[in-house]
DODRENLO-800446 format. One record per residue (C-alpha): residue number from 1; residue in one letter; x, y, z. Coordinates in steps of 0.02 Angstrom, whole numbers. Each point is the difference from the previous one (the first is absolute). Layout:
BEGIN
<atom sero="NUM" torlum="A" u="X" v="Y" w="Z"/>
...
END
This chain:
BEGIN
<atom sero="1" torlum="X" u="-1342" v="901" w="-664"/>
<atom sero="2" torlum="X" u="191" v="-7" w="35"/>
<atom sero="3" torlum="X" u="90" v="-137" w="-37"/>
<atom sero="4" torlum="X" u="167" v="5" w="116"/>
<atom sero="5" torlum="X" u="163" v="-39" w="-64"/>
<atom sero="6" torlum="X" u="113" v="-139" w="95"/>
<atom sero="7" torlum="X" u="154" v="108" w="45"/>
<atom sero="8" torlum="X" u="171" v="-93" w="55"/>
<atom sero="9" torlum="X" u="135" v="91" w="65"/>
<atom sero="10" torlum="X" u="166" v="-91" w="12"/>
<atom sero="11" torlum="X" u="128" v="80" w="111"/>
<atom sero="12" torlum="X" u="159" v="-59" w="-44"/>
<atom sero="13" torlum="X" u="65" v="-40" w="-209"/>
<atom sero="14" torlum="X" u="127" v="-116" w="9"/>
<atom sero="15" torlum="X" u="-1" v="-201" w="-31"/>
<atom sero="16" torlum="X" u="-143" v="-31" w="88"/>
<atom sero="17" torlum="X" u="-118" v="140" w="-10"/>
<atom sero="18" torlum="X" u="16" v="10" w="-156"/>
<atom sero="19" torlum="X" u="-39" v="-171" w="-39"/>
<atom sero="20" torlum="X" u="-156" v="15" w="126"/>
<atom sero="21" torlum="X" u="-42" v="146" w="-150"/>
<atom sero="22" torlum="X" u="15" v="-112" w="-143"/>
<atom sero="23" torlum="X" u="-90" v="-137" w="65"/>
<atom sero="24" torlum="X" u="-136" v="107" w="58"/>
<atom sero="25" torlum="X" u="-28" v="63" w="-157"/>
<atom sero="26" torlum="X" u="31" v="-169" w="-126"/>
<atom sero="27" torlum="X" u="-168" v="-56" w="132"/>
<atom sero="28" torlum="X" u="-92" v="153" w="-4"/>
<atom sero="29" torlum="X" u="-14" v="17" w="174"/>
<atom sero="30" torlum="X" u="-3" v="221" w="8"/>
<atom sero="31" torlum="X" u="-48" v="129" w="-117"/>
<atom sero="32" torlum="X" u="144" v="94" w="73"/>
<atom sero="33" torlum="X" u="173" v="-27" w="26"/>
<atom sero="34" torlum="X" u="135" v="127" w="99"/>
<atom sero="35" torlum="X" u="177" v="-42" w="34"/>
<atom sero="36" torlum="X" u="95" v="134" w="128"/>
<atom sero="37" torlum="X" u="161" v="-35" w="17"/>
<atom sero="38" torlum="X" u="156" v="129" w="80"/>
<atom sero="39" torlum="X" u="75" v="-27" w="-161"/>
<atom sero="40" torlum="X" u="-104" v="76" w="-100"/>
<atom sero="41" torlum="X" u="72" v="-58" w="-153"/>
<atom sero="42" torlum="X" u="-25" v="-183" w="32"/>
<atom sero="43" torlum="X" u="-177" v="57" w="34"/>
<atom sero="44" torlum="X" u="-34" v="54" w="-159"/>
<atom sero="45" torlum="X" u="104" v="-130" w="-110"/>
<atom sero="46" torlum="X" u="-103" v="-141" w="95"/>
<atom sero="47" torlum="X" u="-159" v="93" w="-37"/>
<atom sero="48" torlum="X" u="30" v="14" w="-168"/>
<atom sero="49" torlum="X" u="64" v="-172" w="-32"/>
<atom sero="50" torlum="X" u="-136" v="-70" w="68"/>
<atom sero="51" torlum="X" u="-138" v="114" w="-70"/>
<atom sero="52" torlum="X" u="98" v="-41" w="-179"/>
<atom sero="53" torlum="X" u="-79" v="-185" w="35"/>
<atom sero="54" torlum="X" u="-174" v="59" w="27"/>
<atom sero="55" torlum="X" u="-53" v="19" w="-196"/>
<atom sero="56" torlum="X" u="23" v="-188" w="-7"/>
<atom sero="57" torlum="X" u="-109" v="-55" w="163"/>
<atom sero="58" torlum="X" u="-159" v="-42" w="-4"/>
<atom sero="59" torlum="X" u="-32" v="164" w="137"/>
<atom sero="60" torlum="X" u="33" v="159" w="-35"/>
<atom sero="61" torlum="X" u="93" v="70" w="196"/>
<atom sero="62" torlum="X" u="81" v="212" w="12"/>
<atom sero="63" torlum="X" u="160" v="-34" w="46"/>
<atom sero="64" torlum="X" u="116" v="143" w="72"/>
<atom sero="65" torlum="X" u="152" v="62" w="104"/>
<atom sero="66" torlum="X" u="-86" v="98" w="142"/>
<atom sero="67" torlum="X" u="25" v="73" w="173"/>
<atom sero="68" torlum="X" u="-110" v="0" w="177"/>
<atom sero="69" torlum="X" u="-111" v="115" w="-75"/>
<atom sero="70" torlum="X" u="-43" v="-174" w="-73"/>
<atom sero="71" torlum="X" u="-52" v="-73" w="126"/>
<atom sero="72" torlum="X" u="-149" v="100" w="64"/>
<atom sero="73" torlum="X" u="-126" v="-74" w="-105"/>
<atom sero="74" torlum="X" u="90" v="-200" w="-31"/>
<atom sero="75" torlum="X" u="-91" v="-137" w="60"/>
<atom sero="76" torlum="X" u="147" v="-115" w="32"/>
<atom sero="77" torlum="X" u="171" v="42" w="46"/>
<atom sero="78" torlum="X" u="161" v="-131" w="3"/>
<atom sero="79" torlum="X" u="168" v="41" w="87"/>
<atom sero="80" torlum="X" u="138" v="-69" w="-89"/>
<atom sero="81" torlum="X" u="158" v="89" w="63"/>
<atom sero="82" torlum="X" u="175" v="-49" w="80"/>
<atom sero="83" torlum="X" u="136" v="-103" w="-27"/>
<atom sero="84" torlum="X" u="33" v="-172" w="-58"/>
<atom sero="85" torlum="X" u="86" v="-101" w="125"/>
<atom sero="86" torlum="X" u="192" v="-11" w="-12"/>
<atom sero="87" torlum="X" u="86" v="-183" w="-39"/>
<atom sero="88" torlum="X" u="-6" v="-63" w="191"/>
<atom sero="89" torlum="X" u="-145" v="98" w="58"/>
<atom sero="90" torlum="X" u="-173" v="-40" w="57"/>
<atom sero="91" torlum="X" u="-172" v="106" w="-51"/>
<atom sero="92" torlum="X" u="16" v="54" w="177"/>
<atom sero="93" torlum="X" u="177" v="62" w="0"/>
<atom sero="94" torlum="X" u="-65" v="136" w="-127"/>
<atom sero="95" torlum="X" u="-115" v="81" w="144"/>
<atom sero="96" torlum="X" u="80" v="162" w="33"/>
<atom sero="97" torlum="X" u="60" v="36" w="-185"/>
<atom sero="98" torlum="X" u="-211" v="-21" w="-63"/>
<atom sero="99" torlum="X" u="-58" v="92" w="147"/>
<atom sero="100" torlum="X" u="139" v="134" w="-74"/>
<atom sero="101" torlum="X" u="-76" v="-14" w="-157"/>
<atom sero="102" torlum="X" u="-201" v="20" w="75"/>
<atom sero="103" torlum="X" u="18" v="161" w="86"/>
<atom sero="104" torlum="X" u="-56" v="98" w="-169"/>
<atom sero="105" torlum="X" u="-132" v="-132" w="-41"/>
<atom sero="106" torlum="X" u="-66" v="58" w="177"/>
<atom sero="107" torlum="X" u="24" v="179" w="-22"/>
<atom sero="108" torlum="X" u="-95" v="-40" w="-185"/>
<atom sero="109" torlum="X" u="-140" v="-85" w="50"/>
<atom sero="110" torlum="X" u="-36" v="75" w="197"/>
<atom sero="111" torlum="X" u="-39" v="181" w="-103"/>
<atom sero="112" torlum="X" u="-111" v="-57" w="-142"/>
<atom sero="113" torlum="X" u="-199" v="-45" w="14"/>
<atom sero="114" torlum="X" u="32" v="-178" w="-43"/>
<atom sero="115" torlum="X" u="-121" v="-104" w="95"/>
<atom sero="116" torlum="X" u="31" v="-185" w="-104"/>
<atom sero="117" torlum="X" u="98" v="-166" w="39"/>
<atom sero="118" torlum="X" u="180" v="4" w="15"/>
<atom sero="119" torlum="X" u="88" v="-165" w="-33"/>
<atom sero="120" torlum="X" u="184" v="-26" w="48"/>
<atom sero="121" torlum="X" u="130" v="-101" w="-79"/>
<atom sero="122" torlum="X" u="149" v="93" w="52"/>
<atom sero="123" torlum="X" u="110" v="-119" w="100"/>
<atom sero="124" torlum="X" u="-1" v="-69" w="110"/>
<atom sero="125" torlum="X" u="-161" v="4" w="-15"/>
<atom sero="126" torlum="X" u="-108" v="-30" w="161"/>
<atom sero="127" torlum="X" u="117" v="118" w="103"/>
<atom sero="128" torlum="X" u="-15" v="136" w="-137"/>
<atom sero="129" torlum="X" u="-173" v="-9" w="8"/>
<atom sero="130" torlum="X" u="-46" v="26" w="172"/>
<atom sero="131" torlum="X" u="117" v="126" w="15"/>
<atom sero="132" torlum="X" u="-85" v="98" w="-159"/>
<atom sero="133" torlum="X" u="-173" v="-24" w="102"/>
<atom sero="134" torlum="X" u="96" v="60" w="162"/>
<atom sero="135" torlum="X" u="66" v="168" w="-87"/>
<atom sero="136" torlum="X" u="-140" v="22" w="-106"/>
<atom sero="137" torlum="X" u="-135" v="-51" w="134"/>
<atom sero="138" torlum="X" u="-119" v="-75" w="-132"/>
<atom sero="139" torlum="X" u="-133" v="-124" w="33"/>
<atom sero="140" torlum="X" u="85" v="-160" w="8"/>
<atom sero="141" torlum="X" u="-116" v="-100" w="-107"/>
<atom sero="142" torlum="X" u="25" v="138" w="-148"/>
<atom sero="143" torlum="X" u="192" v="-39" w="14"/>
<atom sero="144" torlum="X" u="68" v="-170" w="-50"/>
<atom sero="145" torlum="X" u="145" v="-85" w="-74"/>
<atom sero="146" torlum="X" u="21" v="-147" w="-136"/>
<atom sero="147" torlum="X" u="124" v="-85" w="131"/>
<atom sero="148" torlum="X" u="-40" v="-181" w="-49"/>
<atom sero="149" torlum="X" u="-101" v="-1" w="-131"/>
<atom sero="150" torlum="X" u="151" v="-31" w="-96"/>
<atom sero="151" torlum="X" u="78" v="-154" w="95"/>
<atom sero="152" torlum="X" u="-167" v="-80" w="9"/>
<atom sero="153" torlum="X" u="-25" v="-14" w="-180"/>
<atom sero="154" torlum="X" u="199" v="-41" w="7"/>
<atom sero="155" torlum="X" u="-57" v="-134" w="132"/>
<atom sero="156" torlum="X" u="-148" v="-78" w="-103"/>
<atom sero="157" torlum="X" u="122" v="-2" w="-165"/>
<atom sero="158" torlum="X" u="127" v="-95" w="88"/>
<atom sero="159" torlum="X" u="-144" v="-121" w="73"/>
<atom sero="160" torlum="X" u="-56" v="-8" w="-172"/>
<atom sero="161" torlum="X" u="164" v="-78" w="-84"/>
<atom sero="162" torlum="X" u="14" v="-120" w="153"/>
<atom sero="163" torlum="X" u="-187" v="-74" w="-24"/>
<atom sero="164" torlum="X" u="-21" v="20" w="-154"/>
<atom sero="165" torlum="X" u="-175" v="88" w="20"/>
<atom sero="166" torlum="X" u="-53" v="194" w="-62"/>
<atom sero="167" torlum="X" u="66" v="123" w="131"/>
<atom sero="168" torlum="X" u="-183" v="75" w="-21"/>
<atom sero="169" torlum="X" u="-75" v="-148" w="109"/>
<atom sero="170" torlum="X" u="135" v="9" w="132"/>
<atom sero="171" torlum="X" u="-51" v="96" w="152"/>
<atom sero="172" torlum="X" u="162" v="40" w="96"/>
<atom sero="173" torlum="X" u="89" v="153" w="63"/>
<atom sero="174" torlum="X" u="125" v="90" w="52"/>
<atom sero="175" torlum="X" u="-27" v="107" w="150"/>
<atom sero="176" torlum="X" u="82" v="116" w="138"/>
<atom sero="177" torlum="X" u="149" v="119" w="-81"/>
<atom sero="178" torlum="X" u="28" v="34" w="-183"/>
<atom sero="179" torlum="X" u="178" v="-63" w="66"/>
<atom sero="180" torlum="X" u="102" v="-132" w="80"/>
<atom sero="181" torlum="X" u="-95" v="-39" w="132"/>
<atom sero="182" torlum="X" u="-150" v="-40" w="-99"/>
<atom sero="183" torlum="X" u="-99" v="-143" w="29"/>
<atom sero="184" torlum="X" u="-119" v="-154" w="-76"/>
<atom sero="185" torlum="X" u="-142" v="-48" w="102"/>
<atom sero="186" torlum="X" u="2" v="-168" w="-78"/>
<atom sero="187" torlum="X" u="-146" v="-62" w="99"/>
<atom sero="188" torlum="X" u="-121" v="95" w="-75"/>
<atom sero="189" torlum="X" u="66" v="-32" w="-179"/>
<atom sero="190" torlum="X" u="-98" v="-92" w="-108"/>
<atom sero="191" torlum="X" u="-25" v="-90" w="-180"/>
<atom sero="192" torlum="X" u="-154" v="73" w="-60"/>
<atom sero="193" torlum="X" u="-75" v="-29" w="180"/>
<atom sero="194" torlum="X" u="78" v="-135" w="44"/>
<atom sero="195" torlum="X" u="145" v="23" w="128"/>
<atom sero="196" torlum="X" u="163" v="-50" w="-78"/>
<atom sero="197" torlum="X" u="60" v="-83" w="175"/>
<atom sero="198" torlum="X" u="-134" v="-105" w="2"/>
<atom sero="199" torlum="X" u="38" v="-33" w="-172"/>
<atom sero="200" torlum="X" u="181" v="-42" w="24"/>
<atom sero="201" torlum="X" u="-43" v="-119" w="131"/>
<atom sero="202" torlum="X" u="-131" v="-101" w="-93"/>
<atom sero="203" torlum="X" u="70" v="-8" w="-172"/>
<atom sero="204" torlum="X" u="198" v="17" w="39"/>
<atom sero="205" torlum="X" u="37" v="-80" w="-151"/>
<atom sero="206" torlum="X" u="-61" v="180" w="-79"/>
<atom sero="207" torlum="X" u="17" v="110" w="100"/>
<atom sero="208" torlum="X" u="116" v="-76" w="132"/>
<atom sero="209" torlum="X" u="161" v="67" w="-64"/>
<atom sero="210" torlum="X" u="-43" v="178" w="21"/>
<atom sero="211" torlum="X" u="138" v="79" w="91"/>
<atom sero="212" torlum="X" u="-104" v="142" w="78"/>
<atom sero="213" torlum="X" u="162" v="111" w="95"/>
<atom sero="214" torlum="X" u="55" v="0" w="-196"/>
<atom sero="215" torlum="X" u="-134" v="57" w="-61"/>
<atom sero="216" torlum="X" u="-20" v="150" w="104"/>
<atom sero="217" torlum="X" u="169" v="60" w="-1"/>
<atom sero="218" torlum="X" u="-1" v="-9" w="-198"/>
<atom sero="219" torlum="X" u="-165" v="107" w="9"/>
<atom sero="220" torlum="X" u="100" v="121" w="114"/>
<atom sero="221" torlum="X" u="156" v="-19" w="-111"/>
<atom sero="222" torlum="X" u="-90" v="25" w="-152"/>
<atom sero="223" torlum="X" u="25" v="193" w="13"/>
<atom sero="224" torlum="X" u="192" v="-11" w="6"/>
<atom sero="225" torlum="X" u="22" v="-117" w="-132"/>
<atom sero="226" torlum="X" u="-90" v="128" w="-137"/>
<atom sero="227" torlum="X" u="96" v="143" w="115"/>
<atom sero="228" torlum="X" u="189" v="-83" w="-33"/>
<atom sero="229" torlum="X" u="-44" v="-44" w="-176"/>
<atom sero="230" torlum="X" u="-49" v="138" w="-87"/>
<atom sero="231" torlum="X" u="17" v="143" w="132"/>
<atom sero="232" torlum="X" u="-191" v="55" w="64"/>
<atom sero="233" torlum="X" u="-173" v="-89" w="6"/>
<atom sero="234" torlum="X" u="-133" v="87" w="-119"/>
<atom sero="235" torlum="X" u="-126" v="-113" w="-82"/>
<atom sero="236" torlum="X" u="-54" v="-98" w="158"/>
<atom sero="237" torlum="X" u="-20" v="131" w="120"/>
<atom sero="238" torlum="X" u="-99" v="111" w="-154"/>
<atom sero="239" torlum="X" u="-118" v="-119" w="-6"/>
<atom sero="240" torlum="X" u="-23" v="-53" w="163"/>
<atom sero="241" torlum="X" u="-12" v="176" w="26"/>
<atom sero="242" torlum="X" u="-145" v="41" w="-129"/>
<atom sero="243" torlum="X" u="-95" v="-153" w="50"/>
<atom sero="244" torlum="X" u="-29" v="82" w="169"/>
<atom sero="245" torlum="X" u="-62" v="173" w="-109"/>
<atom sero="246" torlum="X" u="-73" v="-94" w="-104"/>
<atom sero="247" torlum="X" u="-111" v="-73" w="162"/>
<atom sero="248" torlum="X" u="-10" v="151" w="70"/>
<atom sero="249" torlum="X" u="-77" v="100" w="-140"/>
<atom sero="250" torlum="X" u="-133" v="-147" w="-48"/>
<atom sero="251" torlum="X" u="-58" v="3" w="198"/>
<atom sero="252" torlum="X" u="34" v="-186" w="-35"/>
<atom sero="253" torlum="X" u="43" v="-41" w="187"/>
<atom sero="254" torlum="X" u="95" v="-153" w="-44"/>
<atom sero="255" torlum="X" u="119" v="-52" w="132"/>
<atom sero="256" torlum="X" u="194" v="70" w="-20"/>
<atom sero="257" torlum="X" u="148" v="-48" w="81"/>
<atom sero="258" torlum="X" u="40" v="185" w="63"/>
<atom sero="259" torlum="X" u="86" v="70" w="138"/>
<atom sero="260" torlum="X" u="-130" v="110" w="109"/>
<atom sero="261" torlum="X" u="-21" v="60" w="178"/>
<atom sero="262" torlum="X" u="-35" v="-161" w="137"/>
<atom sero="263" torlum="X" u="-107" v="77" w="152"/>
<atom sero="264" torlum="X" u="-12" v="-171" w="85"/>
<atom sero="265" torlum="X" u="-21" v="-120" w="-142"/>
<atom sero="266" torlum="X" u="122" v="-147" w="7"/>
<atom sero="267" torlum="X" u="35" v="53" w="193"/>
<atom sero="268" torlum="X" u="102" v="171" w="-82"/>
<atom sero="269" torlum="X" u="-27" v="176" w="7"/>
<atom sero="270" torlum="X" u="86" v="129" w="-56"/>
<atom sero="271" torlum="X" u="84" v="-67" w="-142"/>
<atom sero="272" torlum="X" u="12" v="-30" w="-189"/>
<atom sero="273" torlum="X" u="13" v="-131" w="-42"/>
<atom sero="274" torlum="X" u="-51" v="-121" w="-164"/>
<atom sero="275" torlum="X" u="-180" v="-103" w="11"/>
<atom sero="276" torlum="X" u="-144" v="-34" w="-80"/>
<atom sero="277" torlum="X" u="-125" v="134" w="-18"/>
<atom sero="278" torlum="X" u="-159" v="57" w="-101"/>
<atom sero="279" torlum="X" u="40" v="142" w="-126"/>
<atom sero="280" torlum="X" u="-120" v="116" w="-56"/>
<atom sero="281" torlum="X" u="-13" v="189" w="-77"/>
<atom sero="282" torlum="X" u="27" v="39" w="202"/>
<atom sero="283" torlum="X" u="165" v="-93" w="-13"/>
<atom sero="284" torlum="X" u="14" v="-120" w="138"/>
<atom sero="285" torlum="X" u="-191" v="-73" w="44"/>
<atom sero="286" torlum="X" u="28" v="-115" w="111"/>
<atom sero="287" torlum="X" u="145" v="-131" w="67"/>
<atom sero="288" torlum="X" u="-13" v="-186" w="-32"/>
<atom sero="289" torlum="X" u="65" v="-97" w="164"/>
<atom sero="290" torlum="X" u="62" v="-165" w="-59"/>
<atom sero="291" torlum="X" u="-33" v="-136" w="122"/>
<atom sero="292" torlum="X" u="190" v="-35" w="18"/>
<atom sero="293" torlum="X" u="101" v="-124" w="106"/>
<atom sero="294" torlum="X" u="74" v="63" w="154"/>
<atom sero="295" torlum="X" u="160" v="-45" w="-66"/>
<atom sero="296" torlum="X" u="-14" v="105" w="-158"/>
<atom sero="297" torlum="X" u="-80" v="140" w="110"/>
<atom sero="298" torlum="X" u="181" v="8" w="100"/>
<atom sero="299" torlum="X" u="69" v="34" w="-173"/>
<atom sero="300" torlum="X" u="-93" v="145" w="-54"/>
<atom sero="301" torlum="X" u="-1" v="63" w="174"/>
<atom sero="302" torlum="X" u="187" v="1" w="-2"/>
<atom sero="303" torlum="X" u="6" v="91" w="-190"/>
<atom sero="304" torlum="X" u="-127" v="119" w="89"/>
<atom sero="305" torlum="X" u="124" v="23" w="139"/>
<atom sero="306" torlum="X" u="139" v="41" w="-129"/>
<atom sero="307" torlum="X" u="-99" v="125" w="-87"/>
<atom sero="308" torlum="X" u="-40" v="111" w="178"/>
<atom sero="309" torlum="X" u="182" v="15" w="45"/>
<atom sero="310" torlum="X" u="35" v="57" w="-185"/>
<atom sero="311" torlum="X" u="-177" v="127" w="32"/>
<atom sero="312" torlum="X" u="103" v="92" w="147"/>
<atom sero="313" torlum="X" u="165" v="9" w="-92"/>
<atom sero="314" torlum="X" u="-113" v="70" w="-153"/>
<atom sero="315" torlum="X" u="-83" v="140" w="86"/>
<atom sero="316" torlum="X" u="169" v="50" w="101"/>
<atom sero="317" torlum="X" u="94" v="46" w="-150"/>
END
C-alpha cells in the first residue's frame, strides 16, 4: 500500500505566500511544503524560518526552497507573485506589472507534468486568473482563485460587530471582483436562515439601523485599511487561502466563495468571476446559483462587465 503525501507548491515567497506556508503548516494541511521564488534567497530564508517552527507543531510538514522541477509531482499549487499596489492605485491598476511578473510562472509550470489545482491570489485576482487558464489552457474547474473568500469573512465580521451575533451564523457574501466593483447580494443574506431584510423590517428596533451601503464598502475597504497600516495583507488571505486547500484535500465539497469560470450561470459566460461553488479534490464541483434579486443581479453583472474589458487588456500585453 502507498500512502501519498499532500504536496503544496507555493509560487511566489513574499508577504503573502509565505504566510499561506506558515499557516498551512501550524494546521497540518500538506506533508509537503515548496516555496519558488526568483529570488532565490528569500526562497530559502522563508523555508527555513518556517520549517524552524515545525518541531513545535503538533504535524511534522518537509519544508524547502525549490524550483519547477517541484512541481511535477505537487498536488496543489498557489500563485502569489506581483506587486503591491502603489498609494493611489487600485488591484486593477497593477495588471500589466503581474502579468510581467507571470510570464516565468507560465514558462515554469506549461513544461513540467503537473496535472493538480492551481489557485491564484496574485492581483487582481479574477483577471489574473483567467488569463493564467488562457495561457496555460488548463481545465477551468482545476484553476481557481481565493478572490472573495477574504471580503466575505471581512463582510460577516463586520455584520458580526453590528448585530452582535457570531459571524459563524451569518450567511452573507461578497461577490463579483476581488476589487472595487465588488458586490453584496443582500437579498439572499441571511441570519442563520433567516433573511436579514425581512428581519430589519419586522424587528427594526434590532436590526433596523443597519446601514447596509456601509457595510459593504467597509467589507471592500477592509483590505486597504490592513494595506495603509502596516504595508501588505498576510494573515487573512493565508488563511482564507488554506481553508480552500484545506477543502480541497479532504474532498469536503463545502461551498467556497471562489472565483471560477461562468458558462451561462448567472446569465455570464466567459468570465471569472467570484460565486458560490462546491469544492472538492477536483477543485471546483459545481456552482451554487443564488436566487438573487434582479436588482443585485445588475450589480454583479456590471462587476462581471468590468472584469471582461480588463480580460482583453490582459491578454494584449
Amino acid at each position: 500500500m502507498e500512502i501519498k503525501s499532500r504536496k503544496v507548491v507555493v509560487i511566489g515567497a513574499g508577504h503573502v505566500g509565505s504566510h499561506v506556508g506558515f499557516s498551512l503548516v501550524t494546521q497540518g494541511v500538506c506533508d509537503e511544503l515548496v516555496y519558488i521564488d526568483i529570488d532565490k534567497n528569500k526562497a530559502i530564508a522563508q523555508a527555513e524560518d518556517t520549517h524552524d517552527a515545525v518541531v513545535y507543531l503538533p504535524h511534522r510538514v518537509r519544508v524547502k526552497a525549490g524550483d519547477y522541477s517541484d512541481v511535477d509531482d505537487a498536488d496543489i499549487i498557489v500563485v502569489s507573485v506581483g506587486p503591491l499596489p502603489e498609494p493611489g492605485e487600485t488591484r486593477m491598476d497593477t495588471l500589466g506589472k503581474t502579468v510581467n511578473c507571470l510570464q516565468s510562472v507560465i514558462e515554469g509550470i506549461k513544461n513540467s507534468k503537473f496535472s493538480g489545482i492551481i489557485i491564484d491570489i496574485s492581483n487582481p485576482a479574477d483577471v489574473i486568473t483567467y488569463y493564467l487558464q488562457a495561457k496555460l489552457n488548463y481545465p477551468a474547474n482545476r484553476i481557481l482563485s481565493t478572490s472573495t473568500t477574504l471580503d466575505s469573512a471581512r463582510l460577516r465580521k463586520t455584520l458580526s460587530k453590528e448585530l452582535n451575533i457570531d459571524q459563524k451564523s451569518i450567511y452573507a457574501y461578497v461577490m463579483g471582483e476581488h476589487g472595487e466593483s465588488q458586490m453584496v447580494p443582500w437579498s439572499v443574506a441571511t441570519i442563520f436562515g433567516k433573511s436579514l431584510l425581512d428581519l430589519m423590517k419586522e424587528e427594526p428596533e434590532t436590526y433596523g439601523h443597519l446601514d447596509l451601503e456601509k457595510i459593504a464598502y467597509d467589507a471592500r475597504y477592509g483590505g486597504w485599511l490592513v494595506l495603509n497600516g502596516k504595508g501588505s495583507t498576510e494573515f487573512g488571505i493565508g488563511t482564507s487561502c488554506v481553508e480552500l486547500i484545506k477543502t480541497i484535500f479532504a474532498d469536503e465539497r463545502k461551498v467556497c466563495m471562489v472565483s471560477t469560470l461562468l458558462k451561462g450561470e448567472y446569465e455570464e459566460t466567459d468570465v471569472y468571476a467570484s460565486v458560490p461553488a462546491i469544492l472538492g479534490k477536483n477543485g471546483v464541483e459545481k456552482i451554487i446559483e443564488l436566487p438573487m434579486s434582479r436588482e443585485d443581479l445588475e450589480k454583479f453583472k456590471a462587476s462581471c462587465e468590468i472584469m471582461k474589458k480588463n480580460y482583453k487588456l490582459a491578454l494584449s500585453l
